[in-house]
C-alpha positions as CSV (number, residue, x, y, z in Angstrom):
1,X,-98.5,8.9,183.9
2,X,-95.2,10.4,185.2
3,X,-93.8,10.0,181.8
4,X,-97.3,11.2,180.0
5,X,-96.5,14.4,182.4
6,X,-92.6,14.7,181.6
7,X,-93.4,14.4,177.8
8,X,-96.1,17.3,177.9
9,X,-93.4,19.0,180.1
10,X,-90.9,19.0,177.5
11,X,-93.5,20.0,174.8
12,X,-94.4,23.2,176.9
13,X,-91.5,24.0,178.0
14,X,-90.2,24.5,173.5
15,X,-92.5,25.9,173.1
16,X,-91.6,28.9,175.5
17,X,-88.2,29.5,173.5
18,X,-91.0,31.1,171.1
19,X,-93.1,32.7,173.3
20,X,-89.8,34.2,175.0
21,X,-89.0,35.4,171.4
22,X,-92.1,36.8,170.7
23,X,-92.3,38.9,174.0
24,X,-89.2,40.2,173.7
25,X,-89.8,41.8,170.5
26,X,-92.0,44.7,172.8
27,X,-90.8,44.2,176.1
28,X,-87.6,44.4,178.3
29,X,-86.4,40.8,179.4
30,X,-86.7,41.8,183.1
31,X,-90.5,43.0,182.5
32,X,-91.2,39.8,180.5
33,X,-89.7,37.5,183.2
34,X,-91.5,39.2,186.3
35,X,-94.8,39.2,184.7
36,X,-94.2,35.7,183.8
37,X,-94.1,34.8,187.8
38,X,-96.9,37.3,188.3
39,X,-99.3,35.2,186.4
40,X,-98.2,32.5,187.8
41,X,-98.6,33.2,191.1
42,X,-102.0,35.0,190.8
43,X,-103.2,31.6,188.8
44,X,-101.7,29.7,192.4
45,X,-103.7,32.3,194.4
46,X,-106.7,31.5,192.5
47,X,-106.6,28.1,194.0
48,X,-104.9,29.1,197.3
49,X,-106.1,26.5,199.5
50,X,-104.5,24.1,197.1
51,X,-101.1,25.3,197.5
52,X,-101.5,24.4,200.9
53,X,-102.6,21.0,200.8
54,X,-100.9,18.1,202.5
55,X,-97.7,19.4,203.9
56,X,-95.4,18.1,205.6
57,X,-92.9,20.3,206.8
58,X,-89.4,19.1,208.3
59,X,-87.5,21.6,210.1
60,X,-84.8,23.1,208.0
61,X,-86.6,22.3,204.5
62,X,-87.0,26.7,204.0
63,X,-83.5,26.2,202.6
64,X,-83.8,23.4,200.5
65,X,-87.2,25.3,199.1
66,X,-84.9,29.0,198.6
67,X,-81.8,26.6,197.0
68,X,-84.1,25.3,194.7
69,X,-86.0,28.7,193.5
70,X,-83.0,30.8,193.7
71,X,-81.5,27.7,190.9
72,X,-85.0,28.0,189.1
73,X,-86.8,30.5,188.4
74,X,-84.6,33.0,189.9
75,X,-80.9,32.9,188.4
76,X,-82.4,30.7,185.2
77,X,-84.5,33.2,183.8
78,X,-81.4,35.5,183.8
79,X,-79.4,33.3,182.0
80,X,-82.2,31.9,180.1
81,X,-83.8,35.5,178.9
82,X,-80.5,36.8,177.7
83,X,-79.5,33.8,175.7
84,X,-82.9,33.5,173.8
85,X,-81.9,37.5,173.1
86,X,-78.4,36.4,171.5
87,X,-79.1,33.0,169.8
88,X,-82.7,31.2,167.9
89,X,-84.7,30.0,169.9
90,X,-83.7,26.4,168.2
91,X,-80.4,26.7,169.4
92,X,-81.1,27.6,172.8
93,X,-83.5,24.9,172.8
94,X,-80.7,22.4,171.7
95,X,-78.4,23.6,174.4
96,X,-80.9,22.0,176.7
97,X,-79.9,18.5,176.0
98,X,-76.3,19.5,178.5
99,X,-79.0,19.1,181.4
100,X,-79.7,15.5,181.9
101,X,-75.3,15.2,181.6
102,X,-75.3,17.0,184.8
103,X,-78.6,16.0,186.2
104,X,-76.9,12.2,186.5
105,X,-73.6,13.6,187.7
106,X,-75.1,15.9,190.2
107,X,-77.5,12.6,191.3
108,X,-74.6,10.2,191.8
109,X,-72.7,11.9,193.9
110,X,-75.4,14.0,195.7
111,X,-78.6,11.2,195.5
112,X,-76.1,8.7,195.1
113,X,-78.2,7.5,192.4
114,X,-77.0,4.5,190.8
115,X,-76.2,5.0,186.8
116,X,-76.1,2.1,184.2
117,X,-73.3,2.0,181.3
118,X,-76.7,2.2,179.3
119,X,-77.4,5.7,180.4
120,X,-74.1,7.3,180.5
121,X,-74.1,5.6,176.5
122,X,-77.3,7.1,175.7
123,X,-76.3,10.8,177.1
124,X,-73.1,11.1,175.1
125,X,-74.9,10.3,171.9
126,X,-78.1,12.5,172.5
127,X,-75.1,15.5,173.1
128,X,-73.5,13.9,169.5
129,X,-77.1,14.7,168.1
130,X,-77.4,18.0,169.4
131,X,-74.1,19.5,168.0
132,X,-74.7,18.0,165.1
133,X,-78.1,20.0,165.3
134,X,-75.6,23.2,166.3
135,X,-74.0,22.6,163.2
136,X,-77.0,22.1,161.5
137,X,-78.7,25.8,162.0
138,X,-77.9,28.6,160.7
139,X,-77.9,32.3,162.2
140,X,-80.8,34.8,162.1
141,X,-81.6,38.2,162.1
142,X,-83.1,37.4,166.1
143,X,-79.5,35.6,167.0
144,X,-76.6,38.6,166.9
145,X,-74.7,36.4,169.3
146,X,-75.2,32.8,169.0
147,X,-71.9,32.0,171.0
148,X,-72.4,34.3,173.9
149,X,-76.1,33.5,173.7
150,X,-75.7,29.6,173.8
151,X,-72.5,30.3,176.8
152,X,-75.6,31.7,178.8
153,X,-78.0,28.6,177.7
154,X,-75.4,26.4,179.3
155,X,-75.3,28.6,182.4
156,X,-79.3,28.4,182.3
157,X,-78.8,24.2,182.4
158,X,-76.2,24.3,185.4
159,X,-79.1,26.1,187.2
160,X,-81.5,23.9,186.1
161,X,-79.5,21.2,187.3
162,X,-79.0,22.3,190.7
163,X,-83.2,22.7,190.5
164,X,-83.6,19.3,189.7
165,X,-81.4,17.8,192.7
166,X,-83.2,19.9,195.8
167,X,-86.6,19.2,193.4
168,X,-86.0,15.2,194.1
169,X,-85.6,16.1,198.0
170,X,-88.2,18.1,198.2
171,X,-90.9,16.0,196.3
172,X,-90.7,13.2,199.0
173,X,-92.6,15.8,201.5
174,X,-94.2,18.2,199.0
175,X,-96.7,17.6,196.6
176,X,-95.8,19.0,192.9
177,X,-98.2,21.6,193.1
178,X,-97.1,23.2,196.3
179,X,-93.2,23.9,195.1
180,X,-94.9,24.8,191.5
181,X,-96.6,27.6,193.8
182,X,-93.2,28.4,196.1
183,X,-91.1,28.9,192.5
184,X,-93.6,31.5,191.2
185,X,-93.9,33.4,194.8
186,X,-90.4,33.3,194.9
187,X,-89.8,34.4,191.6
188,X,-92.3,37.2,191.8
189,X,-90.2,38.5,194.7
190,X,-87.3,38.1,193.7
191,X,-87.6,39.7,190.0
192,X,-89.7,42.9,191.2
193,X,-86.8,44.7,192.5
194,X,-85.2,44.5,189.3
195,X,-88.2,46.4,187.4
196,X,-86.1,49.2,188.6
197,X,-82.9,49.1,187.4
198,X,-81.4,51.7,185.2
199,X,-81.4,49.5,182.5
200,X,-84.9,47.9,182.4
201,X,-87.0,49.2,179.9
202,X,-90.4,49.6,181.5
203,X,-93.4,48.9,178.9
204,X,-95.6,52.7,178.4
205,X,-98.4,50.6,176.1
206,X,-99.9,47.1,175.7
207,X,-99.0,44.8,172.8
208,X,-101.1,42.3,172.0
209,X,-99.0,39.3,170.7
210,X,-96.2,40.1,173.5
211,X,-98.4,40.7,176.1
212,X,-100.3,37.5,174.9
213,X,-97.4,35.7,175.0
214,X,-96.4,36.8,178.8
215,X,-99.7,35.6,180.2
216,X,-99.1,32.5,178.2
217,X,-95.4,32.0,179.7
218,X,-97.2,33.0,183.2
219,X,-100.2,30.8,182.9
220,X,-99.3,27.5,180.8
221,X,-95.4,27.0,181.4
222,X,-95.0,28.3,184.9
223,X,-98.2,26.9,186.2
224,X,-98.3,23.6,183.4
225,X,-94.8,22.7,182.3
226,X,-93.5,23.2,185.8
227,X,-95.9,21.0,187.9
228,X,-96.2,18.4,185.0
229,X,-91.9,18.4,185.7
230,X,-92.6,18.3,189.2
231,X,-95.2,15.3,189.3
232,X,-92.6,13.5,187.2
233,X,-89.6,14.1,188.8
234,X,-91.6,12.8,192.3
235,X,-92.3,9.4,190.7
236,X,-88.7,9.1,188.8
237,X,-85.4,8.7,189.7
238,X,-83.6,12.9,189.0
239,X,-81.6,11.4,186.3
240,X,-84.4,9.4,183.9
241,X,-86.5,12.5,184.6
242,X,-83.8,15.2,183.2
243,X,-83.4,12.8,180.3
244,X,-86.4,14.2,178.8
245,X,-85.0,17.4,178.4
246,X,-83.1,15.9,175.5
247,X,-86.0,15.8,173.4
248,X,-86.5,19.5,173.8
249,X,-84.4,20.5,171.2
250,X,-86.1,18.8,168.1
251,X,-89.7,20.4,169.4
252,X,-87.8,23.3,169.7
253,X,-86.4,23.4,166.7
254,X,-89.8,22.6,164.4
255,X,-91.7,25.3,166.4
256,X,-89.0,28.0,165.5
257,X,-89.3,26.7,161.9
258,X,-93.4,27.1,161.7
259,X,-94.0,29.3,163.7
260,X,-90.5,32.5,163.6
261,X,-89.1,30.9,160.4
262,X,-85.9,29.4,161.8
263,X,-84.1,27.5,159.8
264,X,-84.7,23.9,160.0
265,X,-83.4,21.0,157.6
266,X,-83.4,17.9,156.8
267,X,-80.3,16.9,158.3
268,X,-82.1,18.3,161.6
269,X,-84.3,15.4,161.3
270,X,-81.7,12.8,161.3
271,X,-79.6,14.7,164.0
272,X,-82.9,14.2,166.3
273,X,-83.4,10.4,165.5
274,X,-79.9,10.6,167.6
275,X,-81.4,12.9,170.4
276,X,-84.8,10.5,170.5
277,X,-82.5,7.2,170.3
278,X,-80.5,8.8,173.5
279,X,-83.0,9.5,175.4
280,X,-84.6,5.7,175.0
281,X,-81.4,4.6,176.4
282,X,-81.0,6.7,179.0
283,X,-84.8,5.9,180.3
284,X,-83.9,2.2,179.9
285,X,-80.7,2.3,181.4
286,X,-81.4,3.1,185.3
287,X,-81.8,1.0,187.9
């Protein structure tokens, strides 16, 4: 079931690349982001009582529970919103694959999770499949900074990193759902005072496929993709959970081809037979 949940995760969370995409064709990145959390939280408040379910508090945790939404949603989004504005969504979907390198890093030395040959093997040549992806695509219209955009990606997966680690020591206490709900309040908070900077763009009309697209973000990936990341990473070690993430870029990558038109080849293909054949042996390579 945990790797059921991771898999749907990583299915989701693609196909929010194009959603991003999408939105940000009518609305400013900072509207998009904040009405993203918005949903999400009023979804949580639907089912408040929930959110509050089986808790068990340990003195001190309020820091571990800020640490891990000020990593995710908070600084990510930032990073994440103004990549997907300079590169494809494919590429900022392959970039994604850097996460489980620092995921097991960050988990031996903070977890002290132990890492087989196997893994480390499997990481280095899921990272050979994704720049051979790189090298693979080629620029659109929608990417007028693939460098700078992909240099923010990266940024995005050092935050998501840090996520992941105070996500392990938090799920031992907390059920998924209830730090699903925290990221969302959090977020909501923490991206409404930015609504009003000079340089956000507030929206004076609806538009139906962006605005479509926010509730979607709000509702599916923040409320879905989230807990279903959260359920797994509470019945995984950190580092065979961020492994999944390598198989983001090749859903990535076919959804920008159907569904924006991205450039996608056949060489693609082969470069993700690498990415899936890492990822096998990073999941068979723990301990």
């Amino acid at each position: 079931m945990a790797s059921f949940a991771l898999l749907l995760a990583v299915i989701l969370w693609s196909s929010s690349f194009i959603a991003l995409k999408i939105a940000f064709r009518a609305y400013d990145p900072m509207v998009v982001i904040f009405g993203r959390m918005l949903v999400g939280s009023l979804c949580f408040l639907a089912v408040g009582r929930r959110v509050t379910e089986a808790l068990h508090y340990r003195r001190g945790d309020y820091k571990l529970i800020l640490l891990m939404a000020f990593c995710e949603p908070c600084l990510y989004f930032i990073f994440e919103a103004k990549a997907v504005e300079n590169t494809t969504a494919s590429q900022a979907g392959m970039i994604t694959a850097l996460l489980p390198i620092l995921v097991m890093v960050a988990a031996t030395v903070i977890l002290k999770e132990r890492i087989r040959f196997k893994s480390w093997l499997g990481s280095v040549i899921a990272i050979a499949g994704v720049c051979w992806l790189t090298l693979e695509s080629t620029p659109s219209m929608d990417a007028p900074n693939p460098l700078f955009g992909n240099f923010l990606e990266f940024l995005a997966m050092v935050c998501a990193a840090g996520y992941t680690i105070s996500l392990k020591s938090l799920t031992e206490r907390y059920s998924p759902f209830f730090l699903t709900a925290m990221q969302a309040f959090i977020g909501c908070i923490f991206y409404f005072p930015l609504l009003f900077l000079p340089s956000t763009r507030l929206p004076d009309q609806w538009h139906v496929g962006p605005g479509i697209a926010v509730i979607y973000l709000g509702a599916v990936i923040t409320l879905g993709a989230y807990g279903l990341y959260n359920y797994g990473v509470k019945h995984l070690p950190a580092n065979v959970a961020a492994s999944y993430i390598n198989l983001i870029p090749i859903f990535a990558a076919i959804m920008g081809w159907l569904i924006l038109g991205e450039t996608f080849t056949v060489w693609q293909l082969f470069a993700g037979v690498f990415i899936i054949g890492g990822v096998y042996l990073t999941q068979n390579g723990h301990q």
